[in-house]
C-alpha positions as CSV (number, residue, x, y, z in Angstrom):
1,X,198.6,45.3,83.1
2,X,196.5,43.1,85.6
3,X,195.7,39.7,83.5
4,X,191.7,38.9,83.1
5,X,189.8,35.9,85.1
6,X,191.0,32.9,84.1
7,X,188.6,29.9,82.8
8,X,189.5,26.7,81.4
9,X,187.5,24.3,79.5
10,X,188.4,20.6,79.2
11,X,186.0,19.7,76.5
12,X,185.9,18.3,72.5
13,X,187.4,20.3,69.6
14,X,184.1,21.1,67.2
15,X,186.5,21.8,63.3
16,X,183.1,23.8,62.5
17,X,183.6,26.4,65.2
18,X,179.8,26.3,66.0
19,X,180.3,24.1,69.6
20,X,183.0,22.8,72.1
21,X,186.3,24.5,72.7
22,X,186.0,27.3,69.8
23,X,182.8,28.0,71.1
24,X,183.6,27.9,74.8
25,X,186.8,30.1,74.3
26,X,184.6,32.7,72.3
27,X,182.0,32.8,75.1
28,X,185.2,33.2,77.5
29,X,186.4,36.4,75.3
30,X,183.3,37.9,75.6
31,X,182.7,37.9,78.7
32,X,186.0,39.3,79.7
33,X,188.3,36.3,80.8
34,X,191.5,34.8,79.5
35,X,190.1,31.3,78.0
36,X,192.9,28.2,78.3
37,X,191.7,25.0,76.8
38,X,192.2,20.8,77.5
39,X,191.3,19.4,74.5
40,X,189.7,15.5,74.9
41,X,188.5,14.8,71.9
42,X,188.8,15.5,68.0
43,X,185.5,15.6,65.8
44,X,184.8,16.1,62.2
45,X,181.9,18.4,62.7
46,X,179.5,20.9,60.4
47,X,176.6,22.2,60.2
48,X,175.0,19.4,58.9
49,X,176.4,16.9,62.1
50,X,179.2,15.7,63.3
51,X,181.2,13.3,60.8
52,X,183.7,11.6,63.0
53,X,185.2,11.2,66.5
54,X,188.4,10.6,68.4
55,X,189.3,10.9,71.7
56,X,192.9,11.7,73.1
57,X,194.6,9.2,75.1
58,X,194.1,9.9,79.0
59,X,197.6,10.6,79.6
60,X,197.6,14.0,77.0
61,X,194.5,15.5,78.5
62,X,196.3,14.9,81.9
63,X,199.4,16.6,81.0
64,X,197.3,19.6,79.1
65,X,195.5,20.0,82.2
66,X,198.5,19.8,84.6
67,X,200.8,22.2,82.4
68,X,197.9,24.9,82.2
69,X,196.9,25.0,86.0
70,X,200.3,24.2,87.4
71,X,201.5,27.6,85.7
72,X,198.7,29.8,85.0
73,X,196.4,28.7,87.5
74,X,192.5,29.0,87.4
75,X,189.3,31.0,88.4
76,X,187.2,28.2,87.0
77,X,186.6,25.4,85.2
78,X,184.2,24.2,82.5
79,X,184.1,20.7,81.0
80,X,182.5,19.3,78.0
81,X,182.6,16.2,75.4
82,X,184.3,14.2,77.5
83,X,183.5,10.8,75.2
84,X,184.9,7.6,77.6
85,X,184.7,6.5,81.3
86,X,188.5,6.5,81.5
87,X,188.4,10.2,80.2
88,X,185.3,10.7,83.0
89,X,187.3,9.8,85.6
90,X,190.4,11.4,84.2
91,X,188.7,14.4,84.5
92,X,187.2,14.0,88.0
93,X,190.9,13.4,89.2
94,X,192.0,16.1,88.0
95,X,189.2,18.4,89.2
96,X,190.1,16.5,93.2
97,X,193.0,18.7,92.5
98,X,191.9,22.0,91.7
99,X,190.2,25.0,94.3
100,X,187.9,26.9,91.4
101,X,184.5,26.5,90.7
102,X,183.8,23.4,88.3
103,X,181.0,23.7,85.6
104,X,180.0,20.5,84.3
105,X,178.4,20.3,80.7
106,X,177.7,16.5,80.6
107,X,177.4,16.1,76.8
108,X,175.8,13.2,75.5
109,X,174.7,14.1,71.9
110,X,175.4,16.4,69.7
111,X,173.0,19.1,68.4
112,X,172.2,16.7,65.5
113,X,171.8,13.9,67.5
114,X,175.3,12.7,67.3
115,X,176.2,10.7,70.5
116,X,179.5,12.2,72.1
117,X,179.7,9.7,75.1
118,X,180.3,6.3,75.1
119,X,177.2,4.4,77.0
120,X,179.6,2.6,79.3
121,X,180.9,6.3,80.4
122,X,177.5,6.9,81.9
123,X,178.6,5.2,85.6
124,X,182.0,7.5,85.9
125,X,180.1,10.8,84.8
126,X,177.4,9.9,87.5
127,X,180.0,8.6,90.3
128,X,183.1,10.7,89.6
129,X,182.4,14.0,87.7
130,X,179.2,15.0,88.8
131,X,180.4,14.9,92.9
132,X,183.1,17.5,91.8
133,X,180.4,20.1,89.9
134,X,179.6,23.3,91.7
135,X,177.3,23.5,88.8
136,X,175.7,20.8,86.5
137,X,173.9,21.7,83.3
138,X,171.7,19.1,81.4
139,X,169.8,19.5,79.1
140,X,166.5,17.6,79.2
141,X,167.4,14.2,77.0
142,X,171.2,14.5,79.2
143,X,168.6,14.5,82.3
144,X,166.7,11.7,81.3
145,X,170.2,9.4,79.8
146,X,171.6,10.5,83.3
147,X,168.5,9.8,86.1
148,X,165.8,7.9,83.5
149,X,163.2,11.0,84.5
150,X,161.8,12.1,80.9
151,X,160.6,15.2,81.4
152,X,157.8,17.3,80.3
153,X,156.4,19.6,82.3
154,X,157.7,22.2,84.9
155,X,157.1,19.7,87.6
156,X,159.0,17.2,85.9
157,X,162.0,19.4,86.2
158,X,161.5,19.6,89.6
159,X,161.7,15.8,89.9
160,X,165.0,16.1,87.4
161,X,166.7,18.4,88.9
162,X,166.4,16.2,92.4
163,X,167.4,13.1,90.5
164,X,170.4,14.8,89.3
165,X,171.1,16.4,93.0
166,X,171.8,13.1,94.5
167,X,174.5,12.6,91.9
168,X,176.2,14.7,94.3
169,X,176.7,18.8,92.8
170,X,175.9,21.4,94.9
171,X,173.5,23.2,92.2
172,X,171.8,21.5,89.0
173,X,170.6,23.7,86.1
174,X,167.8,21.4,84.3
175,X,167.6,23.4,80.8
176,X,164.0,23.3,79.6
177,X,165.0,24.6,76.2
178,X,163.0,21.2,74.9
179,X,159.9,22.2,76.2
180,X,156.8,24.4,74.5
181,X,156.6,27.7,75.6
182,X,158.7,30.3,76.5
183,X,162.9,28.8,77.1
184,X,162.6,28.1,81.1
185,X,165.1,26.8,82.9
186,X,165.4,25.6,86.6
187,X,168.5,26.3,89.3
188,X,168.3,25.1,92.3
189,X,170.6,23.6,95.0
190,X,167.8,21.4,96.6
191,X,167.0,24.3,99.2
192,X,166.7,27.4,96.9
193,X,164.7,27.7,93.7
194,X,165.0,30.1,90.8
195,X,162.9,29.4,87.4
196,X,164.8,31.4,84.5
197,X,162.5,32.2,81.7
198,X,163.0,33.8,78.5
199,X,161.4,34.8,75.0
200,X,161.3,31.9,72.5
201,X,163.6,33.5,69.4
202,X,162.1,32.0,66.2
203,X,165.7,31.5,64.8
204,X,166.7,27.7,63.8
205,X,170.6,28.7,64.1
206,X,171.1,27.5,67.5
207,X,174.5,25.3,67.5
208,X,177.0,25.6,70.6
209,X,174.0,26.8,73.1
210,X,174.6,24.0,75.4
211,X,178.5,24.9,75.6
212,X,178.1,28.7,75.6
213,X,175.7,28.9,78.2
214,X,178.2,26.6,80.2
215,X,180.9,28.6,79.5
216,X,179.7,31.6,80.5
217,X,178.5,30.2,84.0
218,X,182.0,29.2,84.5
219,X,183.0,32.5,82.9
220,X,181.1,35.2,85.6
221,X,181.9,32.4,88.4
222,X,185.5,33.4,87.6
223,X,184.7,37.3,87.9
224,X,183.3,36.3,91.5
225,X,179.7,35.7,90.7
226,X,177.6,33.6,93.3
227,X,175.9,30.6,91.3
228,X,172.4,32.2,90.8
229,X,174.0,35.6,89.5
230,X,176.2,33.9,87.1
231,X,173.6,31.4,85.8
232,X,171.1,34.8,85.2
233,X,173.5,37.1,83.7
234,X,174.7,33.6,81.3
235,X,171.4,33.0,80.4
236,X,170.8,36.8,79.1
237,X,173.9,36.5,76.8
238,X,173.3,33.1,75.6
239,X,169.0,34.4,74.9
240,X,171.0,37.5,73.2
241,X,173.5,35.1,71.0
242,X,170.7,33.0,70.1
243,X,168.5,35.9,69.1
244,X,171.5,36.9,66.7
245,X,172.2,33.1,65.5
246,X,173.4,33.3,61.6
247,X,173.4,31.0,58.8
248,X,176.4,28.9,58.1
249,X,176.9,25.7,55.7
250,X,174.0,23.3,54.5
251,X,172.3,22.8,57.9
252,X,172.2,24.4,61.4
253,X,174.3,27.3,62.3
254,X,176.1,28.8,65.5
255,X,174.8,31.3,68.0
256,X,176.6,34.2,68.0
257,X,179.2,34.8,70.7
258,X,180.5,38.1,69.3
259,X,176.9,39.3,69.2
260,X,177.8,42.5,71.8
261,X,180.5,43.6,69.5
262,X,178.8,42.6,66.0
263,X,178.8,46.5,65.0
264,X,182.2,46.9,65.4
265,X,182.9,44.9,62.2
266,X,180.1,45.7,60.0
267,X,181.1,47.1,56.8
């Protein structure tokens, strides 16, 4: 048996299974690749926010990292809650050392409006991580915390996504999920433009979308995509798992990574 792509996510553990590594290695199943994982940081985490936070000391994310791609090797990368400059450039170090696409997620708040990175971490994600992403992926408030553009219209984005381009990445997806109207984003490597739109699901269950649709970027990148084609077939499944996001708990619930194969375990 020929193993699967493999994809690994450096990112935060979310204990409600909603975002961050349990939602990034369910995205990674679905889409047909083996899923390995760095953990950085611990949260406390529900549907109604996220409790608590603690990051791992820079030397275990290092050794995670090194045993996984020393032995198993990579197709790509994804990263997540990374929480502290010294975890930042942790990461970008480590990514120096690696030939596979890098996805770069660069959480700042939680779907609640939890912050997940320290403000002091804001230079190394800028300086170091972003110069190593094949693709970046902000959402509009990560875009205006990262560059100070507050966006609000589609030629804001355009203005974004350049801000974010001198960071140094060779493509920036500006997610316009914030905006009115139907969910546009905007991919573009500075030359090239495409403008992704999709129907507006009336569904309030929309935890993990930032870390699925980054995952699954990193996830067809790995099965030999080109950027655009990965980021277009990632934003069908992430429209499709929102569409099919369920209740779960007090507050906001998950999008649904196993929305494909949902039937299968109906009773």
């Amino acid at each position: 048996m020929q193993a699967p792509p493999r994809v690994l996510t450096v990112a935060g553990s979310d204990s409600g299974g909603g975002a961050g590594i349990q939602a990034d290695l369910k995205t990674m199943l679905a889409l047909g690749t083996h899923g390995m994982s760095v953990i950085t940081a611990v949260t406390a985490q529900n549907s109604l926010g996220v409790q608590g936070a603690w990051e791992l000391p820079a030397e275990a994310v290092t050794a995670q990292y090194r045993s996984v791609v020393d032995d198993i090797g990579v197709q790509a990368v994804k990263t997540g809650m990374l929480a502290t400059a010294a975890l930042a450039r942790t990461v970008a170090a480590l990514l120096a050392t690696t030939d596979a696409p890098v996805v770069v997620d660069p959480v700042g708040v939680s779907k609640h409006g939890d912050p997940l990175l320290a403000a002091d971490a804001l230079d190394a994600v800028r300086a170091e991580l972003l110069p190593a992403a094949t693709v970046v992926t902000p959402n509009l408030p990560e875009v205006e915390q990262l560059t100070g553009v507050r966006v609000g219209s589609e030629d804001d984005m355009r203005r974004a996504a350049d801000a974010m381009l001198a960071f140094g990445p060779r493509w920036v997806l500006v997610k316009g999920g914030h905006l009115d109207g139907p969910a546009t984003d905007l991919l573009t490597d500075g030359a090239a433009e495409h403008w992704l739109r999709a129907p507006r699901h009336d569904n309030r269950h929309t935890h993990g979308t930032g870390c699925t649709l980054a995952s699954a970027v990193a996830a067809r990148l790995a099965h030999g995509d080109d950027v655009p084609t990965a980021v277009a077939a990632a934003k069908e499944y992430v429209t499709a798992a929102i569409a099919a996001g369920f209740p779960l708990g007090a507050g906001i619930g998950p999008v649904h990574h196993g929305h494909a194969g949902a039937a299968f375990g109906a009773r």
